[in-house]
Backbone as numpy.savetxt, mean C-alpha at the origin, in Angstrom:
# Nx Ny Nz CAx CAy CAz Cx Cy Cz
10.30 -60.02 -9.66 10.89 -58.75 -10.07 9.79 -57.77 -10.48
9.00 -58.06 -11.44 7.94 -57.43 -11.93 6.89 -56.57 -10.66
6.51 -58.08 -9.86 5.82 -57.25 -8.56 6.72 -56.51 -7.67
8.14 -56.51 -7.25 8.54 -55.69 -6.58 8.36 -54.33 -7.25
8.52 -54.20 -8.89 8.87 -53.17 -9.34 7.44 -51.91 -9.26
6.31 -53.04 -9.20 4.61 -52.79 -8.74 4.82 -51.93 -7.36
5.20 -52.86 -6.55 5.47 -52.25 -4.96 6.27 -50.91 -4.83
6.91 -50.77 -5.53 7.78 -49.21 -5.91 7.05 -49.00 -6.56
6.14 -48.86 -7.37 5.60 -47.65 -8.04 4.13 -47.08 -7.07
3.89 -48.08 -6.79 2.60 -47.90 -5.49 3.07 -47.12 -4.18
4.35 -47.45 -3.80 4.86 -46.92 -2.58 4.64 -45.68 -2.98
5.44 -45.10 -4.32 5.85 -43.65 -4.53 4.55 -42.96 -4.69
3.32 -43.68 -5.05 1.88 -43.33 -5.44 1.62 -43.04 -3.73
1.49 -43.45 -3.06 0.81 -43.56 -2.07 1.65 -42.32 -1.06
2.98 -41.94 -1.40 4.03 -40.53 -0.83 3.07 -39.45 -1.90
2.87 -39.27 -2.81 2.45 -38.71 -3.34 1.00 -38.44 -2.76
0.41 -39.27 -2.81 -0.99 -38.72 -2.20 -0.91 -38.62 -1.18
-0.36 -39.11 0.08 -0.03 -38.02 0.97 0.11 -36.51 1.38
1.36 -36.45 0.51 1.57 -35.04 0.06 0.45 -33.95 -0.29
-0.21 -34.39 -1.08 -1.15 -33.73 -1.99 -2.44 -33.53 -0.76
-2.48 -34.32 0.18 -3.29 -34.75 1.26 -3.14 -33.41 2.19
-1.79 -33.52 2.99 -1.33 -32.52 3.56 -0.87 -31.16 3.43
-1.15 -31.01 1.54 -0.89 -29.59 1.23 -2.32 -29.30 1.16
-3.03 -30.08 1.12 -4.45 -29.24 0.89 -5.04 -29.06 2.05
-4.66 -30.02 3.56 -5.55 -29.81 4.45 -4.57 -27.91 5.36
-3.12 -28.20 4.84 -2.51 -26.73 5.16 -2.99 -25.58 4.23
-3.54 -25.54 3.08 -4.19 -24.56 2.51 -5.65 -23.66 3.16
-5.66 -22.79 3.33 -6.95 -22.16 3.87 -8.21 -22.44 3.29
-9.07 -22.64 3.81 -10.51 -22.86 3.08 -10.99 -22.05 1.99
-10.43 -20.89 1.88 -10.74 -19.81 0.86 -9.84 -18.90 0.55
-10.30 -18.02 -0.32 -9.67 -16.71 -1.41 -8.83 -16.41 -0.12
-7.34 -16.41 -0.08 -7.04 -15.47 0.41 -7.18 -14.39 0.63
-7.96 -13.52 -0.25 -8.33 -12.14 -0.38 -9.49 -11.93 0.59
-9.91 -12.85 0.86 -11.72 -13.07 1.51 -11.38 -12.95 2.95
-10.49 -13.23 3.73 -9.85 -13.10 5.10 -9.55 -11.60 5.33
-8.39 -11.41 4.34 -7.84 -9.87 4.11 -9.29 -8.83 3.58
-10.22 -9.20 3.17 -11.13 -8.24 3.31 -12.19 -8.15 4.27
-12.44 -9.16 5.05 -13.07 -9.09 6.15 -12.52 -8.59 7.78
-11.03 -8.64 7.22 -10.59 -7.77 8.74 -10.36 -6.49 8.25
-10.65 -6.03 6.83 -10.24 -4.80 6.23 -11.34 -4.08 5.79
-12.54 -4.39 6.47 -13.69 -4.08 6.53 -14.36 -2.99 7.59
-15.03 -1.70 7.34 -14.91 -0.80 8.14 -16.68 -0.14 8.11
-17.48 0.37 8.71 -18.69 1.68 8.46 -18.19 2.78 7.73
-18.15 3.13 6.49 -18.47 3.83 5.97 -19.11 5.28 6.41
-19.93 4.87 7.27 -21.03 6.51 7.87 -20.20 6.94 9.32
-19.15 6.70 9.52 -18.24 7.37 10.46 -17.99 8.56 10.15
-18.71 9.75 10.40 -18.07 10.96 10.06 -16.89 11.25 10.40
-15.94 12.07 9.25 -14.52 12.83 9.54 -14.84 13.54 9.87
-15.90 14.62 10.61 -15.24 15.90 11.19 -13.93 16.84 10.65
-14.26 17.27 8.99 -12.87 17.52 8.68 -12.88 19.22 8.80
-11.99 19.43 9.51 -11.91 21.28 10.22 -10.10 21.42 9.16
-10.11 22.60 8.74 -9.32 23.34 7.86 -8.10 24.14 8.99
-6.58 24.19 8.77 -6.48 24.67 9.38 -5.71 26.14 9.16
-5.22 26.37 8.08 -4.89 27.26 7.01 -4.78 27.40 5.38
-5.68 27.63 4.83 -5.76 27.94 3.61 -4.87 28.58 2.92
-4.58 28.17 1.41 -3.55 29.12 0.75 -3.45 28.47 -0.54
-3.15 29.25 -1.91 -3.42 29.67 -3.10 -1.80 30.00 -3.35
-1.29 28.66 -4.32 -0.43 28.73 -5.26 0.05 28.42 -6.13
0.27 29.55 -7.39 -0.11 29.33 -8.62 -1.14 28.41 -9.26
-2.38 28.85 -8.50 -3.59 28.28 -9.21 -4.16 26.99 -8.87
-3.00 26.54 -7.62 -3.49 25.47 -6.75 -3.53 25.91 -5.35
-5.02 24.99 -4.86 -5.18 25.31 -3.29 -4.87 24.68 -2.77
-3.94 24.73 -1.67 -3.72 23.93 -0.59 -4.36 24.38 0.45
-5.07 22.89 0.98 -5.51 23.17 2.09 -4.78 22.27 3.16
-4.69 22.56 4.86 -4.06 21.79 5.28 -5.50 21.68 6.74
-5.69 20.02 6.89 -7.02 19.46 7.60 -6.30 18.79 8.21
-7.29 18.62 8.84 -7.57 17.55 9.94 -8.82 16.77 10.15
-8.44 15.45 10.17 -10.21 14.93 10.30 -9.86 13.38 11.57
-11.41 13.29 12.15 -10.97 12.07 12.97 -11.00 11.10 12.45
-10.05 10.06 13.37 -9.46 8.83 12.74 -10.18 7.68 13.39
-10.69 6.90 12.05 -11.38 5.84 12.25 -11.66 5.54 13.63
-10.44 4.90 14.08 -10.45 4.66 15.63 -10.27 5.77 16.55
-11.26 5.73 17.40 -11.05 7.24 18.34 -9.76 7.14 19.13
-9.05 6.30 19.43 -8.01 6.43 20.34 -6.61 6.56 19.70
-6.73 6.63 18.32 -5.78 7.37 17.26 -5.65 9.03 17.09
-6.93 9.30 17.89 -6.59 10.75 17.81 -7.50 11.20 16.10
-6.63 12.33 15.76 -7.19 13.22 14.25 -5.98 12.84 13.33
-6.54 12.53 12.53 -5.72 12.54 10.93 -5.44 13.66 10.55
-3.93 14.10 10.31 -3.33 15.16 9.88 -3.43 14.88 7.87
-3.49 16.14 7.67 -3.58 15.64 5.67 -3.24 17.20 5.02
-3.20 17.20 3.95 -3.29 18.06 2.83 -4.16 17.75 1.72
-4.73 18.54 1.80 -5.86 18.75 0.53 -4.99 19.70 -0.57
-4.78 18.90 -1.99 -4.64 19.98 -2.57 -5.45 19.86 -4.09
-5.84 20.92 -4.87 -6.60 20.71 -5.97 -6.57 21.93 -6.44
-6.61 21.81 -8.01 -7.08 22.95 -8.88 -7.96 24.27 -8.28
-7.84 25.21 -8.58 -8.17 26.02 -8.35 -9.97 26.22 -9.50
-9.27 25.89 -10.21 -11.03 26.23 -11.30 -11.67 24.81 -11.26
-12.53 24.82 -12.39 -13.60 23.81 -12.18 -12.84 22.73 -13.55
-14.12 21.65 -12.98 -13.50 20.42 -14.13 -13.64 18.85 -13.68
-13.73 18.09 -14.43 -13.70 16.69 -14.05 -12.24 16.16 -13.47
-11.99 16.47 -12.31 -10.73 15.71 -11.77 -10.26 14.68 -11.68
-9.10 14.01 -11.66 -8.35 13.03 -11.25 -8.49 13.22 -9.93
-7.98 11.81 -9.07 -7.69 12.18 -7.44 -7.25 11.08 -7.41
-5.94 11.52 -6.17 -4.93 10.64 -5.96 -4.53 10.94 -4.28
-4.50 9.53 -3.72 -3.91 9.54 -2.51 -2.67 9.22 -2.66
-1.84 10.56 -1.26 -0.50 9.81 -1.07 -0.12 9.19 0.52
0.83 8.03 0.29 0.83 8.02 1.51 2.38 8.20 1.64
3.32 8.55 2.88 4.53 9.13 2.95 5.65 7.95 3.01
7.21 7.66 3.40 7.55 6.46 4.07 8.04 7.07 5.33
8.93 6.18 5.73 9.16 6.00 7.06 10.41 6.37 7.56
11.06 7.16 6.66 12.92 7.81 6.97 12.74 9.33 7.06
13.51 9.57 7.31 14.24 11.08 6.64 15.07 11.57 5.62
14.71 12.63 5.15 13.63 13.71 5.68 12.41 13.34 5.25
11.47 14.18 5.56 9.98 14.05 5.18 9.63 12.71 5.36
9.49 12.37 6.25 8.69 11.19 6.66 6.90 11.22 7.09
6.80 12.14 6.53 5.44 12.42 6.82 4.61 13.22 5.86
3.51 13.71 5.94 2.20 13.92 5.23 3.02 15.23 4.07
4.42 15.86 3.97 4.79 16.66 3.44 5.56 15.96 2.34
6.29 14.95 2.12 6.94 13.86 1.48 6.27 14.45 0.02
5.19 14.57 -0.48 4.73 14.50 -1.61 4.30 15.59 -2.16
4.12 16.81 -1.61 3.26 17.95 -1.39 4.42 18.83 -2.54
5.23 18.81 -3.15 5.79 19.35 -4.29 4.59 18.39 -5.71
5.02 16.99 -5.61 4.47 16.28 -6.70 2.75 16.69 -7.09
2.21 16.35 -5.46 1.03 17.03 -5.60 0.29 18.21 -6.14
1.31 19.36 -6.50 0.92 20.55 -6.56 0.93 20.46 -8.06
1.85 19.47 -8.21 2.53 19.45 -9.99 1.26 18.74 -10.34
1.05 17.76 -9.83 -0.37 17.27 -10.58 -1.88 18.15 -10.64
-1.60 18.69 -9.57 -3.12 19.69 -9.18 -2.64 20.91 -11.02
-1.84 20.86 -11.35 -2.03 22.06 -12.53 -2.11 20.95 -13.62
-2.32 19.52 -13.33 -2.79 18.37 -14.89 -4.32 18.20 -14.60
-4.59 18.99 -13.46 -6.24 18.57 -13.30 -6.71 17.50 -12.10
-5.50 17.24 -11.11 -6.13 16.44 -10.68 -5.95 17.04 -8.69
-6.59 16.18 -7.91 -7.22 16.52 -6.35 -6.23 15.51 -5.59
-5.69 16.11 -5.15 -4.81 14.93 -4.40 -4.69 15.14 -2.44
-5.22 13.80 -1.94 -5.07 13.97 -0.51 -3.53 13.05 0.12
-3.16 13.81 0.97 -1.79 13.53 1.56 -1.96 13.22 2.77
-1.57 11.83 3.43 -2.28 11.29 4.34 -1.14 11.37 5.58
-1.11 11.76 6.78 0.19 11.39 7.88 -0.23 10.01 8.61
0.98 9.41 8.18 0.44 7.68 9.12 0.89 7.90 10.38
-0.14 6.56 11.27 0.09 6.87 12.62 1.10 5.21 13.07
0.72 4.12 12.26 1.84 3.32 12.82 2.72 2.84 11.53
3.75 2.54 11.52 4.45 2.66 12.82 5.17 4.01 13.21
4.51 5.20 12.39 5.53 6.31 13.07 5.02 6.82 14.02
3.84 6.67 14.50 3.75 7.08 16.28 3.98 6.23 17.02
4.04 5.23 16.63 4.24 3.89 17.62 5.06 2.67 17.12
6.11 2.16 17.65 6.74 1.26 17.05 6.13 0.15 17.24
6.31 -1.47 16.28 5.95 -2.58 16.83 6.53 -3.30 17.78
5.10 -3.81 18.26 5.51 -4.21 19.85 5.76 -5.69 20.59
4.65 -6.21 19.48 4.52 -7.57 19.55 3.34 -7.99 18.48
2.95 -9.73 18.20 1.90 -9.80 17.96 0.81 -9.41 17.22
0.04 -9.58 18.46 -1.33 -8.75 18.48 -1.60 -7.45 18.26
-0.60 -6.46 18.75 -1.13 -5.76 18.83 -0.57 -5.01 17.41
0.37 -5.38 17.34 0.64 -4.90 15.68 -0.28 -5.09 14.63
-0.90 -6.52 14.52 -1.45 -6.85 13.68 -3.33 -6.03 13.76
-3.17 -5.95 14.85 -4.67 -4.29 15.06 -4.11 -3.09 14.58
-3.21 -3.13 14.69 -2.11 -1.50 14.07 -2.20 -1.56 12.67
-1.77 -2.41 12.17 -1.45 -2.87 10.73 -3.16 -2.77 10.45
-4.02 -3.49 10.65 -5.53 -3.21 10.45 -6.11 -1.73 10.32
-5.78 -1.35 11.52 -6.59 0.36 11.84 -5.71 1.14 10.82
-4.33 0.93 10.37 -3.84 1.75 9.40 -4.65 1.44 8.16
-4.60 0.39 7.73 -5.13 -0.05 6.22 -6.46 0.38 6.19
-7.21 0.65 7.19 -8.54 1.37 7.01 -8.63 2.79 6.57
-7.67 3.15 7.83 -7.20 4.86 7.40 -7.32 5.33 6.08
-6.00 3.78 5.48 -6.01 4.54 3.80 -7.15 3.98 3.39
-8.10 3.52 3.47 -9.41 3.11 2.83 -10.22 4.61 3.16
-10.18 4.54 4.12 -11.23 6.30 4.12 -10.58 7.60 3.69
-8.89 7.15 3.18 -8.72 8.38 2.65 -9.15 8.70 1.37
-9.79 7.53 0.34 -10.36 7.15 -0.72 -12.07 7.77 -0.53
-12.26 7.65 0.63 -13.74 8.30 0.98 -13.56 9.35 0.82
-12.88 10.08 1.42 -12.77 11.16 1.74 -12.46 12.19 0.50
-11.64 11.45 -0.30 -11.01 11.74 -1.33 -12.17 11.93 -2.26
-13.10 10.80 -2.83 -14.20 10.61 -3.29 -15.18 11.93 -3.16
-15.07 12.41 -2.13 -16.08 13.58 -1.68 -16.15 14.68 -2.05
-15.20 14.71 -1.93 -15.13 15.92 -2.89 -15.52 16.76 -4.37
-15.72 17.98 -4.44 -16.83 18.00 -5.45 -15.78 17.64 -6.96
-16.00 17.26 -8.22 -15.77 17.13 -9.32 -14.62 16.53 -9.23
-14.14 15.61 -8.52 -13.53 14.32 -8.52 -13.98 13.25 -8.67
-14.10 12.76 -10.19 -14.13 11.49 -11.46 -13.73 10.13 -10.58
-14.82 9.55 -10.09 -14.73 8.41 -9.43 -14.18 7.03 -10.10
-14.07 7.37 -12.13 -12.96 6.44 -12.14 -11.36 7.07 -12.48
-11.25 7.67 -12.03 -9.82 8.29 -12.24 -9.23 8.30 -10.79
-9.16 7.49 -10.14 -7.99 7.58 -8.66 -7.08 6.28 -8.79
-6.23 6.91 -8.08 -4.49 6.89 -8.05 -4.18 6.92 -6.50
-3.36 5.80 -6.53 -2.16 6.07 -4.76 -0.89 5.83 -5.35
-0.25 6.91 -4.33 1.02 6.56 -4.73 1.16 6.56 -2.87
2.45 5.38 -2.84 2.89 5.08 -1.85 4.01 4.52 -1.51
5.09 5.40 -1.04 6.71 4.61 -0.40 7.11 3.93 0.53
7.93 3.06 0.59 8.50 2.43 2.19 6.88 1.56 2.98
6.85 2.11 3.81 5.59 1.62 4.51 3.98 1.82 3.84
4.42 3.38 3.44 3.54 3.45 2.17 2.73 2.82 1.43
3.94 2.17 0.63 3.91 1.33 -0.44 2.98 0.01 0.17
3.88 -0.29 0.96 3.16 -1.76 1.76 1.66 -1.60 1.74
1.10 -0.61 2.46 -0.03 0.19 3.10 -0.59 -0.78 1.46
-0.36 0.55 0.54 -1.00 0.61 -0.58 -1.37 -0.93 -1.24
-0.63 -1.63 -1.24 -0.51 -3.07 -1.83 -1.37 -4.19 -1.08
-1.54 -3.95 0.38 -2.67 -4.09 1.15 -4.23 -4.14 0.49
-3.91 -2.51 0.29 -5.47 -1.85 -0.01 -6.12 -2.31 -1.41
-4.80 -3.11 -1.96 -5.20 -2.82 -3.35 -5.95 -4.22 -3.74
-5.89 -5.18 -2.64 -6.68 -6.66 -2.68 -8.25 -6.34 -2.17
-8.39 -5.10 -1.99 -9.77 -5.06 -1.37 -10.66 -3.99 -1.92
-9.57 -2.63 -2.19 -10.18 -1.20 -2.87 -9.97 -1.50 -4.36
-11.38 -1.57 -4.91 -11.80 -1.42 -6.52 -12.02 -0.49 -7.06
-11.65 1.00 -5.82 -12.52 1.82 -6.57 -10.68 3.09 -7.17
-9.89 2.00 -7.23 -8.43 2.44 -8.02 -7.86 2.15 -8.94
-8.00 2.85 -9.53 -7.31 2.11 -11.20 -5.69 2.30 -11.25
-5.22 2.89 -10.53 -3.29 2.57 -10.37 -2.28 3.15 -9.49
-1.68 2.24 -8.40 -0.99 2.07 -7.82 0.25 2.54 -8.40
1.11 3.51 -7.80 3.00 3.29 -7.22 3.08 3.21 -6.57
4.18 1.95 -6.21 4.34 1.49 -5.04 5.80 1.42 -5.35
6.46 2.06 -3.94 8.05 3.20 -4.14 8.95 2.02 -3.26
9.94 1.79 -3.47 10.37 1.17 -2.71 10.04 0.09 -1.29
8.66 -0.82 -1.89 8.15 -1.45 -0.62 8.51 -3.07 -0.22
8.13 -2.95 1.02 9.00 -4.46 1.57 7.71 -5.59 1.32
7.86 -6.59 0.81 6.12 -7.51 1.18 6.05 -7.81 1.92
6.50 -8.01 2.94 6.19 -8.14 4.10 6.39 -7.64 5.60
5.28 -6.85 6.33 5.61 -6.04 7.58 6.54 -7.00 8.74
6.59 -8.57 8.34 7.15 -9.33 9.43 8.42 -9.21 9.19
8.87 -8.95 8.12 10.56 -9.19 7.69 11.10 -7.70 8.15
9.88 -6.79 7.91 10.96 -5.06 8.75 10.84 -5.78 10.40
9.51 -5.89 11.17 9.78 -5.55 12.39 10.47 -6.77 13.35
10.65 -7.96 11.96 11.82 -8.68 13.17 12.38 -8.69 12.80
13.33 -7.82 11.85 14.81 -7.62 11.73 14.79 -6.00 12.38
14.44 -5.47 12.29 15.06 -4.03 13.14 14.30 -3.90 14.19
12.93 -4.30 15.17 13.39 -4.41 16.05 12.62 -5.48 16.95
13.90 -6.09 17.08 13.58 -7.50 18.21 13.23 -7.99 19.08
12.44 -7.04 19.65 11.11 -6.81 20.86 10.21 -7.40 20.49
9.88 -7.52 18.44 8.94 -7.84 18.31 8.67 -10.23 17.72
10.09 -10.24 18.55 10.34 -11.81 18.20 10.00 -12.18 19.57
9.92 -11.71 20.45 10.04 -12.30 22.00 9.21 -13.31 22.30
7.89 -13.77 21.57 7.15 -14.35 21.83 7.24 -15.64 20.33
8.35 -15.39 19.54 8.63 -16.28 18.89 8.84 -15.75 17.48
9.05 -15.95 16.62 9.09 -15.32 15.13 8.08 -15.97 14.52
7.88 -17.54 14.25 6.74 -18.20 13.91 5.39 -17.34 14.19
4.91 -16.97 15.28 3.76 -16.09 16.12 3.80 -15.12 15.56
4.77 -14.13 14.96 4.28 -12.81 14.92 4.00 -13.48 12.95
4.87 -13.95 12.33 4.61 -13.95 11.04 3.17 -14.50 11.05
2.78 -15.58 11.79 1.12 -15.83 11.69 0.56 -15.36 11.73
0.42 -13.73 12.78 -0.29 -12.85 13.31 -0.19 -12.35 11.56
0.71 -11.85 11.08 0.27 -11.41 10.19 0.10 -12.31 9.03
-0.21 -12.80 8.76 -0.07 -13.86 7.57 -1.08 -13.04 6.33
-2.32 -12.73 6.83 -3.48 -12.41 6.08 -2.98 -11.21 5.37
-2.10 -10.18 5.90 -2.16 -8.82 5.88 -0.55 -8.58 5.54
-0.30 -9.56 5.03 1.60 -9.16 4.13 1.06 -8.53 3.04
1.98 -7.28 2.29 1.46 -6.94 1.16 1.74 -8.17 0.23
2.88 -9.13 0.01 3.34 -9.54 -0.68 2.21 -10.49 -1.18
1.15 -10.97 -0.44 0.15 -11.96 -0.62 -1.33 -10.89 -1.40
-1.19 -9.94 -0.69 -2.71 -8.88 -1.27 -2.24 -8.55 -2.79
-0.77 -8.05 -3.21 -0.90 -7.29 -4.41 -1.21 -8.09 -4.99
-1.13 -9.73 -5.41 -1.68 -10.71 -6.44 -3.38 -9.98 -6.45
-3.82 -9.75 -5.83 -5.40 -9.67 -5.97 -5.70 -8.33 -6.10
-4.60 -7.56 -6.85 -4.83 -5.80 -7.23 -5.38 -5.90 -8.56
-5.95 -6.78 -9.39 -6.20 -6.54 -10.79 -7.68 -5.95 -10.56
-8.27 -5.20 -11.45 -7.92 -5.00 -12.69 -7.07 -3.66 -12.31
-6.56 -2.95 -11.70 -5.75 -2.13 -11.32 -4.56 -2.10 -11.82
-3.93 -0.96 -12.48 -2.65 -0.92 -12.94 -1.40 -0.66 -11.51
-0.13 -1.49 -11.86 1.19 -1.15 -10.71 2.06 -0.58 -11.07
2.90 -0.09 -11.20 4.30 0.49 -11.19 4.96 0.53 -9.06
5.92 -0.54 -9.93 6.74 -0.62 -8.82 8.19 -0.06 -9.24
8.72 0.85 -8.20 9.78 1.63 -8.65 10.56 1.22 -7.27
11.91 0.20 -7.83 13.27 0.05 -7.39 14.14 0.76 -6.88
14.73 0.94 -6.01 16.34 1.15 -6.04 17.10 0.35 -6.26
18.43 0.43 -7.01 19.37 -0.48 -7.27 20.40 -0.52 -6.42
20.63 0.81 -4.92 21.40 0.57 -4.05 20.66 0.70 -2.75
19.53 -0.21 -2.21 18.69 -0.28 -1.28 19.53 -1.18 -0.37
19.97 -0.85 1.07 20.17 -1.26 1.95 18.80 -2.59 3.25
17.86 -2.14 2.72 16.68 -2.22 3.56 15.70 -3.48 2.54
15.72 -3.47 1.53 14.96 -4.26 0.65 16.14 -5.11 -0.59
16.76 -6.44 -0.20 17.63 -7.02 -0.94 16.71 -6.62 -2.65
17.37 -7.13 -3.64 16.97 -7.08 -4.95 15.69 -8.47 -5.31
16.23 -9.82 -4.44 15.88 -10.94 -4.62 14.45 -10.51 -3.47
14.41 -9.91 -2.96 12.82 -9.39 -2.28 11.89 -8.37 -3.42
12.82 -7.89 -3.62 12.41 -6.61 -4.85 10.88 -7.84 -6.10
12.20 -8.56 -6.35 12.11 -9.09 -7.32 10.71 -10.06 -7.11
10.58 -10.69 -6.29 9.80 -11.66 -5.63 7.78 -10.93 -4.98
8.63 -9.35 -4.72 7.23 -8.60 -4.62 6.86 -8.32 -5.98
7.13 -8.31 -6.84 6.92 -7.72 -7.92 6.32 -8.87 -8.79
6.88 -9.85 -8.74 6.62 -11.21 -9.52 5.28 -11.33 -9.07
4.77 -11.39 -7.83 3.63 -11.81 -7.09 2.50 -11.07 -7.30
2.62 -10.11 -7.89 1.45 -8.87 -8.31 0.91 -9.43 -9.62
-0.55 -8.66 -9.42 -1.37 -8.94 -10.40 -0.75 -8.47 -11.59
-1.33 -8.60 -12.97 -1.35 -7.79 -14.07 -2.45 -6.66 -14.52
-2.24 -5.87 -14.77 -1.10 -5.92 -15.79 0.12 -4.57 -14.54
1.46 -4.47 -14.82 2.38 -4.33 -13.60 3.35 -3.86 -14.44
4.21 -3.00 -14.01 5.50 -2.55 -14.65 6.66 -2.17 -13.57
7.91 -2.54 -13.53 8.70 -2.62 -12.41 9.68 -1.78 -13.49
10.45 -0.48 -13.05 11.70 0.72 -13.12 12.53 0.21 -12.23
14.18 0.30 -12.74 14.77 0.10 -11.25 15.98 1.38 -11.41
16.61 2.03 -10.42 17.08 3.45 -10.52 18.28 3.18 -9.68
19.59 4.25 -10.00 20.77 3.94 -9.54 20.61 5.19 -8.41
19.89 4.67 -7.52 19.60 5.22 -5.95 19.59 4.77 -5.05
19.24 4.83 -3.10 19.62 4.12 -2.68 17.92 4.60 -2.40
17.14 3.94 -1.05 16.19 3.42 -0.43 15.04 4.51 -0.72
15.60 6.11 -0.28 14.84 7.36 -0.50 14.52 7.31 -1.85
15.34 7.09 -3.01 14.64 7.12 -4.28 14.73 8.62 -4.57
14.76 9.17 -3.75 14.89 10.78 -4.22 15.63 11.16 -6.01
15.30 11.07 -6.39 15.75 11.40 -7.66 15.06 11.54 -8.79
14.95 12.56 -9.77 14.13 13.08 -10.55 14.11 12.52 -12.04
13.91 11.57 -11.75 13.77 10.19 -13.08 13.04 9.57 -12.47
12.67 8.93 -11.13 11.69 8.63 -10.62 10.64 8.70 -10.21
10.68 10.69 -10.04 9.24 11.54 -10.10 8.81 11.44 -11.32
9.98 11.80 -11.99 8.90 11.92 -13.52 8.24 10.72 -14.17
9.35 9.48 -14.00 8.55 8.63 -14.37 6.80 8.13 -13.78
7.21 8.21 -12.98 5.22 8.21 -12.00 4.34 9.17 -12.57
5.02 10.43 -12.58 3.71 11.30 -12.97 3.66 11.24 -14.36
4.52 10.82 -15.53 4.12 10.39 -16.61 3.26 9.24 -16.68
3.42 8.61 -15.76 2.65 7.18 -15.86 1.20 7.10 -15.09
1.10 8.38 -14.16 0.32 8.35 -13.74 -0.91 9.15 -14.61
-0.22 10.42 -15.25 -0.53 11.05 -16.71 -1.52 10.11 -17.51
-0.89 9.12 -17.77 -1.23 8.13 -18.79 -2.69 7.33 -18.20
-1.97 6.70 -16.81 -3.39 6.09 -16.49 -4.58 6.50 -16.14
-4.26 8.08 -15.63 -5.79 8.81 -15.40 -6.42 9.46 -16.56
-5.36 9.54 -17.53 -5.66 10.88 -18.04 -5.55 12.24 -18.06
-4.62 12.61 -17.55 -4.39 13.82 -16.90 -3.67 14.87 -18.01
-4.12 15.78 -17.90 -3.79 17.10 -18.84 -2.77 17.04 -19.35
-1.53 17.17 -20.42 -0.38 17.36 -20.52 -0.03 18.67 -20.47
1.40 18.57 -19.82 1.93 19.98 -19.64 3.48 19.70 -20.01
């Protein structure tokens, strides 16, 4: 009796180290973050070529509206807004990036908020994405180069941003919605040079939008495309956003992002993190949600009170 009871405890020893066997040889050799920053890795000395394409002055903020080329030449020029204080001073600067619905699905999405911050002191660039709103996903591969050449984009909009004269290299800020958001949560396992993220309604993962809406991009299997991206889910990068502050801002009637996803991106982020949730649906449009950001964003840069 005694030795059978030996033989069961050894059996269960020996399932056990198994286990422990086969979770470690399925674990990656390294930092997750160390993969995600080596395909998120770019030259620096790529000139933007940034050409202006109408200037204009209101109430004491300039907007400018540019164009500069995009990382990859076969992306064409980066559409943006420059906007900033009109007088002099140690600035804040903040990238935005847009989401992916209507209205304003593009580089205009933010360009009220922006103007509101340009009179607290701070420089804000407004970025137009190119996937997936010039191009839907297709498959694979080639998404997962899409998903890459975007996340660079917003890395040089931080350059770019940077460049500018009397913009306080520790005072930057992204704010980012929908795809946005994703973008941002990406960037934020690799760019140190941000002290706080909003991230507006985002999904963690680009595999769960493009094989549920659209199914062109399963054809070659669902397993395959989630591998393709494995490195480059936001849901895996935001753990590695510290020392960076988050605010993740909810909807409580989101069609597109269940609550139990909500909940699960949010859990997975670094600290220190603060999650709002709002009786809206996906757009978020609602003015408890602006304010809360730019109070919070107030707070983390420093930004003038008004």
């Amino acid at each position: 009796m005694h030795n059978s009871r030996l033989g069961q405890i050894f059996f269960a020893f020996s399932l056990l180290l198994a286990a422990f066997a086969q979770a470690m040889a399925m674990s990656p050799p390294e930092n997750p973050s160390a993969e995600t920053a080596r395909l998120l890795a770019y030259d620096r000395s790529i000139a933007f070529d940034l050409k202006e394409e109408s200037p204009k002055e209101q109430d004491g903020v300039l907007i400018r509206d540019v164009n500069y080329a995009a990382y990859t030449p076969q992306r064409g020029r980066i559409k943006a807004y420059l906007i900033r204080p009109a007088g002099k001073g140690s600035f804040a600067g903040v990238v935005f990036f847009h989401w992916y619905g209507t209205p304003n699905g593009n580089r205009s999405q933010f360009l009220d908020e922006a103007i509101a911050l340009a009179k607290q002191g701070t420089v804000s660039l407004l970025i137009q994405g190119y996937f997936p709103w010039a191009v839907a996903p297709t498959d694979a591969q080639k998404d997962r180069q899409r998903v890459i050449d975007q996340t660079i984009e917003v890395r040089r909009a931080f350059d770019l941003l940077l460049a500018q004269p009397q913009v306080n290299r520790k005072r930057i800020g992204f704010v980012g919605h929908d795809y946005g958001a994703m973008y941002g949560a990406l960037v934020a396992s690799v760019e140190k040079r941000v002290k706080a993220y909003v991230l507006i309604a985002g999904e963690g993962s680009f595999s769960n939008w493009s094989l549920k809406y659209l199914p062109v991009t399963a054809s070659s299997g669902e397993d395959i495309y989630r591998q393709s991206m494995n490195a480059l889910e936001p849901i895996k990068s935001v753990s590695h956003a510290a020392p960076a502050s988050l605010l993740f801002q909810f909807a409580n009637i989101d069609k597109y992002i269940p609550k139990t996803s909500a909940s699960a991106f949010f859990a997975a982020a670094s600290e220190p993190k603060q999650i709002i949730w709002y009786d809206a649906d996906h757009q978020l449009n609602v003015d408890a949600a602006r304010k809360d950001r730019r109070e919070w964003l107030a707070r983390q840069l420093r930004l003038v009170e008004k």
